[in-house]
Backbone as JSON, one array per atom type, in Angstrom:
{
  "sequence": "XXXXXXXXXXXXXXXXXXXXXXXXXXXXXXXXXXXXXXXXXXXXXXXXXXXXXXXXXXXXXXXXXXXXXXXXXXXXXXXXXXXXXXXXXXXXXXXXXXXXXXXXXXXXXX",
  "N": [[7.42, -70.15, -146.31], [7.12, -67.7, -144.09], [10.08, -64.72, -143.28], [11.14, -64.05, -139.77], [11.35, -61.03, -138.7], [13.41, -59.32, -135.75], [14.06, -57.18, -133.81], [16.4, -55.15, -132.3], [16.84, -52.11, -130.4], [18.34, -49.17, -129.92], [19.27, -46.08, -128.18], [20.58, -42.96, -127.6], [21.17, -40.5, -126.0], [22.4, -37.37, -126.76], [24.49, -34.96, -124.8], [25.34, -31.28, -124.94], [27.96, -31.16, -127.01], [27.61, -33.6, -127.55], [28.59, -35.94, -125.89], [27.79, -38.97, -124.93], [24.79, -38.98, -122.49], [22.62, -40.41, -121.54], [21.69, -43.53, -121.79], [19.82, -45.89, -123.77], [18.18, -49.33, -124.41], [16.11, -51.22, -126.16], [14.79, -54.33, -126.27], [12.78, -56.35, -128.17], [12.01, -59.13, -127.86], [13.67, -60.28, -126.29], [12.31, -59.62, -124.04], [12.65, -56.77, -123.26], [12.48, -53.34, -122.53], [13.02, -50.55, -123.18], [15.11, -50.53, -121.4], [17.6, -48.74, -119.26], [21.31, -48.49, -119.58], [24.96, -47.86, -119.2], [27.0, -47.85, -120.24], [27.87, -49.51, -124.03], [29.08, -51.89, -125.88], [29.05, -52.49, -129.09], [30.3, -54.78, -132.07], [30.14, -55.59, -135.28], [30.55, -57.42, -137.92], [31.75, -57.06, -141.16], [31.35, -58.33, -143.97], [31.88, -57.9, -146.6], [34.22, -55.85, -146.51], [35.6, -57.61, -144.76], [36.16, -56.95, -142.22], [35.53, -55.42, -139.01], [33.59, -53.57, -137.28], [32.72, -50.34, -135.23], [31.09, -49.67, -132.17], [31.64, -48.04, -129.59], [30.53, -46.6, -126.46], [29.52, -44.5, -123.67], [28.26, -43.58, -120.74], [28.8, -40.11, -119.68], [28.63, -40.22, -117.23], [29.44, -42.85, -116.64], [30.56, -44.79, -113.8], [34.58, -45.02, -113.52], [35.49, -47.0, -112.16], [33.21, -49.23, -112.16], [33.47, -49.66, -115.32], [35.92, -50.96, -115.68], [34.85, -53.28, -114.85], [32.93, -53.85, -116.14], [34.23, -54.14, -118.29], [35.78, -56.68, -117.85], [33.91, -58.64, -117.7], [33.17, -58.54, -120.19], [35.43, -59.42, -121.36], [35.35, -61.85, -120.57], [33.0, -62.56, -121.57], [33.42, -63.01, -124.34], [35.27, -64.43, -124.64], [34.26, -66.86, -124.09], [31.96, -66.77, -126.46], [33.85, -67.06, -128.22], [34.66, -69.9, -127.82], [32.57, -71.26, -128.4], [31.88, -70.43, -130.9], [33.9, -71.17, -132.27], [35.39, -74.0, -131.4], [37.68, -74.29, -130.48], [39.79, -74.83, -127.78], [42.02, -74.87, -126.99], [42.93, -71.89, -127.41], [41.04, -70.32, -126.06], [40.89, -71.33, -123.38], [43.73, -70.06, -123.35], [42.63, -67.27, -123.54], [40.67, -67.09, -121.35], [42.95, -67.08, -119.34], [43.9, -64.6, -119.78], [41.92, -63.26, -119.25], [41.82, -63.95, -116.07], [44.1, -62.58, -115.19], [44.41, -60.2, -116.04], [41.87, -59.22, -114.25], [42.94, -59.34, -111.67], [45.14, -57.89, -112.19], [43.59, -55.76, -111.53], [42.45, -55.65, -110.06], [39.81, -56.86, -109.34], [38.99, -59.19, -108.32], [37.95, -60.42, -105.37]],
  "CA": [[7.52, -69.76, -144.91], [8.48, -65.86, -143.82], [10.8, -65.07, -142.38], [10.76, -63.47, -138.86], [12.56, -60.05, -138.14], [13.71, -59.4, -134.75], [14.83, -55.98, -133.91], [17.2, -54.17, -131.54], [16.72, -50.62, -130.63], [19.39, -48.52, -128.52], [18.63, -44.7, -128.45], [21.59, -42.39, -127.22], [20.97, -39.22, -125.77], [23.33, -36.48, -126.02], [24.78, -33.28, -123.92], [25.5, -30.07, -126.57], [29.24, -31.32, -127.37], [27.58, -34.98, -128.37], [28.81, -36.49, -125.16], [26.56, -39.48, -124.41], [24.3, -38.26, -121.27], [21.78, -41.32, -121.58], [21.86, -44.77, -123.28], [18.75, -46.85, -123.78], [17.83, -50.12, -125.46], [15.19, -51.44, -126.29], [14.49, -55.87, -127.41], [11.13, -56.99, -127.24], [12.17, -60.63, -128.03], [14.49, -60.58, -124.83], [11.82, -58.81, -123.28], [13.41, -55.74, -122.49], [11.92, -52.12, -123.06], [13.63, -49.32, -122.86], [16.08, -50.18, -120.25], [18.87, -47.72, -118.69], [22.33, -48.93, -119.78], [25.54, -46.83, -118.56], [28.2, -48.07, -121.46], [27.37, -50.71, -124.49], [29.94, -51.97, -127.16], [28.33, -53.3, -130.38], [30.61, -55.01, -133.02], [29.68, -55.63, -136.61], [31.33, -57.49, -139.03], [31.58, -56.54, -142.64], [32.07, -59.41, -144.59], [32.74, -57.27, -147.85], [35.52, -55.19, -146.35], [36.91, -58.02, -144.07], [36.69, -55.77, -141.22], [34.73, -55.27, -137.69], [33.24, -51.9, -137.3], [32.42, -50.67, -134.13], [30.78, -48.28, -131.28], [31.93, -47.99, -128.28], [29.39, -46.08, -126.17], [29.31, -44.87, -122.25], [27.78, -42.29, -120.22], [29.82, -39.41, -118.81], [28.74, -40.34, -115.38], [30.0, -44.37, -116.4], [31.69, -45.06, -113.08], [35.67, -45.88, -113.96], [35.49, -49.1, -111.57], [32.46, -49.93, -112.83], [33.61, -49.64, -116.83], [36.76, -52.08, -115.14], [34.42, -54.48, -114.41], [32.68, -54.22, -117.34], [35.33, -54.76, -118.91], [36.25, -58.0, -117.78], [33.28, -59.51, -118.14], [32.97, -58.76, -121.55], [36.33, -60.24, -122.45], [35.07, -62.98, -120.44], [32.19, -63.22, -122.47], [33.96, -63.0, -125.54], [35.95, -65.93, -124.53], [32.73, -68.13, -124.11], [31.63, -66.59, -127.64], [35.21, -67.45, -129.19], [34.46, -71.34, -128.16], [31.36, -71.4, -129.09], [31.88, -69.96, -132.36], [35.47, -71.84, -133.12], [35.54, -74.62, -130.55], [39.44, -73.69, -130.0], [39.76, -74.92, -126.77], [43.71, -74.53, -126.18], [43.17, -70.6, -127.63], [39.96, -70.2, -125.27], [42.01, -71.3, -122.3], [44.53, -68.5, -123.51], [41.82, -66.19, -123.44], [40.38, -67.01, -120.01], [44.35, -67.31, -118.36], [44.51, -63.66, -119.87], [41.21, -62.4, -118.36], [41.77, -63.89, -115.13], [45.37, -61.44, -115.28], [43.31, -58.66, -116.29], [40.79, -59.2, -113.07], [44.08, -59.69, -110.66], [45.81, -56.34, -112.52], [42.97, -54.47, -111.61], [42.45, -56.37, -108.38], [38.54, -56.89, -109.5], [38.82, -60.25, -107.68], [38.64, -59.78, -103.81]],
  "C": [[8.12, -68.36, -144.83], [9.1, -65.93, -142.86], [10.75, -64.29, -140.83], [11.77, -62.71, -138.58], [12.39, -59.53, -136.33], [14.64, -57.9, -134.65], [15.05, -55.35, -132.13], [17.22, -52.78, -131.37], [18.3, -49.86, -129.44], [19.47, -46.78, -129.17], [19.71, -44.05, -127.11], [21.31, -40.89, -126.95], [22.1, -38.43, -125.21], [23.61, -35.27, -125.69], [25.08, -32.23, -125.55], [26.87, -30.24, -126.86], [28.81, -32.75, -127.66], [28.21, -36.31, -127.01], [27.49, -37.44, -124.73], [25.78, -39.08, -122.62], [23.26, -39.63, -120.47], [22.0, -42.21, -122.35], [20.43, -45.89, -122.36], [18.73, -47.98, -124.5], [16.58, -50.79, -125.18], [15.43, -53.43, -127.21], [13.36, -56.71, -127.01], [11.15, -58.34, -127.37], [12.8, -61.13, -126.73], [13.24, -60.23, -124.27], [12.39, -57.82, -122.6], [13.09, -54.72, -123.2], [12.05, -51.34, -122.69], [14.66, -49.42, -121.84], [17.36, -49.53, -120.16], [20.15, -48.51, -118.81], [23.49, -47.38, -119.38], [26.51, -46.79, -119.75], [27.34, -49.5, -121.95], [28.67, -50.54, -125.23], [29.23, -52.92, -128.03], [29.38, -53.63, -131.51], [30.13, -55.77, -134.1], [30.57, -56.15, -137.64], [30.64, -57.96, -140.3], [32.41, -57.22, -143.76], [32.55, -58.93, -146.1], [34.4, -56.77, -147.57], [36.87, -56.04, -145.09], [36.82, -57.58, -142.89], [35.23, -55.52, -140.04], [34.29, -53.6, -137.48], [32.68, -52.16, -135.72], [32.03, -49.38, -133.04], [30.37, -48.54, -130.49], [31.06, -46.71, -127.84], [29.63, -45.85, -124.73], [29.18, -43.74, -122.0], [28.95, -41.36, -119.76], [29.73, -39.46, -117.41], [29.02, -41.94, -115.19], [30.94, -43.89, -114.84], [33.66, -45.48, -113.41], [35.58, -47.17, -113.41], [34.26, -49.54, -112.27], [32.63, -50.12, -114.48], [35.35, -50.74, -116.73], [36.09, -53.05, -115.43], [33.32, -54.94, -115.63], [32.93, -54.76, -118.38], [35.69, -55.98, -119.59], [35.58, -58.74, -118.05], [32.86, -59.45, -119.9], [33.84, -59.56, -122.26], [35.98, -61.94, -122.09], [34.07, -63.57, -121.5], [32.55, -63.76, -123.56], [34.93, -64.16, -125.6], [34.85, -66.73, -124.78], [32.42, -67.89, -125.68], [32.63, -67.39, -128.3], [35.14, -69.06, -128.81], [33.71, -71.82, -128.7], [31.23, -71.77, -130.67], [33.28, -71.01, -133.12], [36.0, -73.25, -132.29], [36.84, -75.13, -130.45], [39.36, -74.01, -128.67], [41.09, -74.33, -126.11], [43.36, -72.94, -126.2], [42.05, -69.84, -126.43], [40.59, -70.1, -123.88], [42.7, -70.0, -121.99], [43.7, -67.09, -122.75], [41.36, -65.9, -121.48], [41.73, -66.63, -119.08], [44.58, -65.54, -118.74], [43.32, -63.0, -118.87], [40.89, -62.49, -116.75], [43.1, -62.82, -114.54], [44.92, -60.26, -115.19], [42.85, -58.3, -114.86], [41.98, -59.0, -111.94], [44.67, -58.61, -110.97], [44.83, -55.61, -111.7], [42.22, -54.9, -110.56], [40.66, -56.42, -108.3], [37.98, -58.32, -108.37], [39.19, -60.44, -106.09], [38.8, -61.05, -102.85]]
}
């Protein structure tokens, strides 16, 4: 049986100091081609060195409130991932009781 590769594209266009100006990606399995992204974060871990590598990414015209709110839902996500992945429920909890703090700091929740 082969196996089936599945590929991710994300194509970064930048100003003459390297400042991102544009961010694209591209996943034809999601169905999604070419679409306009403003900020992405991609982490990678590197089971030789132990260690998460990582690139952080966002336009110079990212909104700040909107890179807030981005934010949050990512740590939210990353909660859902972290049960998923470790089905930690008490530490999950943690996680959510911190990102509802977060959302209430930064008064995201109206």
């Amino acid at each position: 049986m082969a196996n089936i590769t599945s590929k991710i594209e994300l194509n970064v266009e930048l100003d003459e100091n390297r400042v991102p100006e544009k961010l694209n990606w591209t996943a034809q399995d999601g169905g999604i081609t070419n679409e306009e992204a403003k900020a992405m974060m991609l982490a990678v871990w590197d089971h030789k060195a132990q260690e998460t590598l990582r690139i952080d990414l966002w336009t110079k015209d990212m909104p700040v409130d909107e890179m807030k709110v981005f934010f949050h839902q990512t740590l939210v996500a990353m909660s859902n991932t972290f049960n998923r992945a470790t089905q930690d429920e008490k530490m999950t909890a943690t996680m959510k009781d911190f990102c509802d703090y977060f959302a209430e700091k930064l008064e995201l929740k109206k």
